[in-house]
N, C-alpha and C positions, 0 to 999 in steps of 0.2 A: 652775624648779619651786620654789613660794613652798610655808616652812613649812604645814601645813594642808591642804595636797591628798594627801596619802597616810598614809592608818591601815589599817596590818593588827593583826586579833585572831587570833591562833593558839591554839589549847586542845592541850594534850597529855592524855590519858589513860590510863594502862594498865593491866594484870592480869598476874600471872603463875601461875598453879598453882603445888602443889607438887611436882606432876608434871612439871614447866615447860611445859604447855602458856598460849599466850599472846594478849593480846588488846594491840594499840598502836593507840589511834583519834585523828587529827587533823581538830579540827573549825574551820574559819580561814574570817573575815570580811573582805575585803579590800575598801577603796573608795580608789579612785585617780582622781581628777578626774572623767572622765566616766562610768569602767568601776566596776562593783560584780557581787564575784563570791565565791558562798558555796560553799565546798569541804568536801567529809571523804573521808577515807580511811580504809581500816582495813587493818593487818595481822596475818595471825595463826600463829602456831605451834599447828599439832594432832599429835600423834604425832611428831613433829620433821618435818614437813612444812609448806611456809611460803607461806602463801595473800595475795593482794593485793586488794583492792577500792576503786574510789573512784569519786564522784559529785556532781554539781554540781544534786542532786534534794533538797530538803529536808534539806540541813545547817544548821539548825537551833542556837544555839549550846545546851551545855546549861546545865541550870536548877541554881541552887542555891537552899537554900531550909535554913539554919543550917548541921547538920556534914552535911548530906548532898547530894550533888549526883547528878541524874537524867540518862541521857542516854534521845536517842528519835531513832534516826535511819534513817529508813522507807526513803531510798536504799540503804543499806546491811543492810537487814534486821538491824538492833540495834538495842538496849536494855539499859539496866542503871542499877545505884546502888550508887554511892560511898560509903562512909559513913566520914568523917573519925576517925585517929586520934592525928592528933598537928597539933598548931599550926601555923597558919598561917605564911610567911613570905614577905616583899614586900620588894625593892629596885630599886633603880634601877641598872641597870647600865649603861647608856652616854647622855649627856646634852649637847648641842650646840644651837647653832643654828638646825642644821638641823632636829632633831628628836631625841627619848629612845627607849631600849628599858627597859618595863615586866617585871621577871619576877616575878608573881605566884604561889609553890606553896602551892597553895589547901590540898594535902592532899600532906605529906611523908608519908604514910602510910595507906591507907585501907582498909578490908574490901570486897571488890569483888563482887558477883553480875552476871555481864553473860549474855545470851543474845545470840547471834548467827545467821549464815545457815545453814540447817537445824536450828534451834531447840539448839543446840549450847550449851551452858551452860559457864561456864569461872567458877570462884568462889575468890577468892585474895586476896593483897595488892594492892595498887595502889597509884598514886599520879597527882598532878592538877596540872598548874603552868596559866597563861595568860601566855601572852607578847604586848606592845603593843608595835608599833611605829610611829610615827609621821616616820621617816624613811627615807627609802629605802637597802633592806639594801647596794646596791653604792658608798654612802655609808658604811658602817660602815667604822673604820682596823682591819681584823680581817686578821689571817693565817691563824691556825686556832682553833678550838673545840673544847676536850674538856668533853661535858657527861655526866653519868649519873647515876644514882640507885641503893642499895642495901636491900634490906629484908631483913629477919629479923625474926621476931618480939621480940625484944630492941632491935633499930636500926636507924631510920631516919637513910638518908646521902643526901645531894644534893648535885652540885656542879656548879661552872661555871669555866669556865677559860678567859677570851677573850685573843689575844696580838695584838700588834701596836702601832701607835702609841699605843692609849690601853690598856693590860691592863687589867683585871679579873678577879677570882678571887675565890671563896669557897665553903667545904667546911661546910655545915648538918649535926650530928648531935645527934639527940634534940633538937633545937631552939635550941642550944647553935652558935655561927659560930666557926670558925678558917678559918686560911689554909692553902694547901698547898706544902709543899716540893717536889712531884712530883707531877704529874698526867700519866699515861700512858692507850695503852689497856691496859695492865696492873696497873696498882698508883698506889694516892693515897695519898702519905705527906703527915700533919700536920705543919704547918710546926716544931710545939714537938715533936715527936718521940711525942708521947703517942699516936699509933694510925695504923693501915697499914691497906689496904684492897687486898686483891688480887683480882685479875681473869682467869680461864682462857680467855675468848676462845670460848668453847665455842661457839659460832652465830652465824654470819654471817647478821645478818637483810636487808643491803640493803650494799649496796658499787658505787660508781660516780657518776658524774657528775649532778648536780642534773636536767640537761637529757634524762637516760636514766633516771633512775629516778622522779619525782617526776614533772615537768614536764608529761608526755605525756598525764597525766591530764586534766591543765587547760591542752589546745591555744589554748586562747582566750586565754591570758593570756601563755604562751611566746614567742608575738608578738612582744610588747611588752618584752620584758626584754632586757638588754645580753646578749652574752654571757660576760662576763667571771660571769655571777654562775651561768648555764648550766652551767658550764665548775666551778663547785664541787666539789669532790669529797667526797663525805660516805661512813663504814662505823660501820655501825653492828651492835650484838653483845648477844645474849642469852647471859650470863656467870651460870658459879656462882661468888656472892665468897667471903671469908673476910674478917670481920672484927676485929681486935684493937688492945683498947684496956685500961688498966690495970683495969677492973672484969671484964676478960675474953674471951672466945672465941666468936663466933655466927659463923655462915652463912647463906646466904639467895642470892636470885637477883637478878639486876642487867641494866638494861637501860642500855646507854651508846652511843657516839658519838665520834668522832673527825671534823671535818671542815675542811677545807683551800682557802683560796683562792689562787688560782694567783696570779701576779704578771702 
């Protein structure tokens, strides 16, 4: 497999009320030598009841167009718009060879209005990354991933925590990078000691194995994967954080991840 034959675009998007009702929509371009295969999924928290959809009908990547990015995705009966409220931030997370991982967060913070299936309207914070990859995932030296994000109307948090042969890590607040001394699914403590981010664990939105929760969606393409990368284990959690740092005290709701590759 020669650099060049495999590029995925992943989009993440989401919403949370502040009733924490929730919207998480992934919309990913995939072309792999011969195969090309357009995906989305949505999941959602209404009433603390937690809905699944996904379709391989008009995912569509969305549109941006300055601070605001549009989605319109007719499989899934949604729509909405993002509207940026804090800076952009781009890095390059893992770089070989073989191929890079792109993580683009377009919007560490957004004002969200989405409608969804039965014209259900969910209008909150949000936030927007795009991930590139152009190497293949069971090529990454990864052993686990803690990634999450936190909002409050005061602070936006994003981070990334990749372990293994090559780490990477870095904790975005209000647009501002450190490192983190601790990344759990609990608690992310700042490497200089200046702020903690804690995490209640409150909702389990998805927990299990890449090849059980994800996959089955997209039987066409399960095929074709190893299973070592099947065989992933991802949980992921709709969390009230707490955040504090020496200008002070917020809260807000937080959507993260823990996920684990076997050996």
């Amino acid at each position: 497999m020669s650099k060049g034959t495999f590029l995925l675009t992943k989009w993440y998007l989401d919403c949370v009320a502040e009733n924490g009702d929730t919207a998480i929509l992934y919309v990913a371009d995939l072309r792999w030598n011969t195969v090309s295969v357009h995906y989305g999924s949505l999941l959602t928290v209404v009433d603390g009841k937690i809905g699944f959809a996904s379709s391989l009908r008009g995912s569509a990547a969305p549109g941006v167009d300055g601070q605001v990015i549009c989605v319109h995705q007719p499989g899934l009966n949604t729509e909405g718009t993002w509207q940026s409220l804090r800076a952009p931030v781009q890095r390059t997370v893992f770089e070989s060879p073989r191929g890079s991982v792109e993580w683009n967060c377009l919007q560490p913070m957004s004002q969200v209005d989405l409608r969804t299936r039965g014209n259900f309207r969910i209008s909150g914070l949000g936030y927007v990354e795009c991930l590139t990859l152009s190497i293949l995932p069971w090529h990454l030296p990864l052993t686990s991933l803690n990634w999450g994000r936190y909002l409050s109307p005061q602070d936006a948090v994003a981070w990334i925590d990749w372990r293994g042969a090559d780490p990477w890590g870095s904790v975005i607040h209000n647009g501002e990078e450190h490192h983190a001394d601790s990344a759990t699914e609990s608690e992310i403590v700042f490497a200089d000691g200046r702020a903690q981010l804690h995490l209640d664990q409150g909702l389990v939105l998805r927990n299990g194995q890449l090849g059980d929760t994800i996959f089955p969606g997209i039987s066409r393409l399960a095929g074709l994967l190893p299973r070592s990368l099947l065989n992933v284990h991802e949980c992921k959690w709709r969390s009230r954080g707490v955040f504090r740092c020496p200008l002070g005290e917020s809260s807000g709701w937080v959507i993260h991840e823990v996920v684990k590759w076997k050996d």
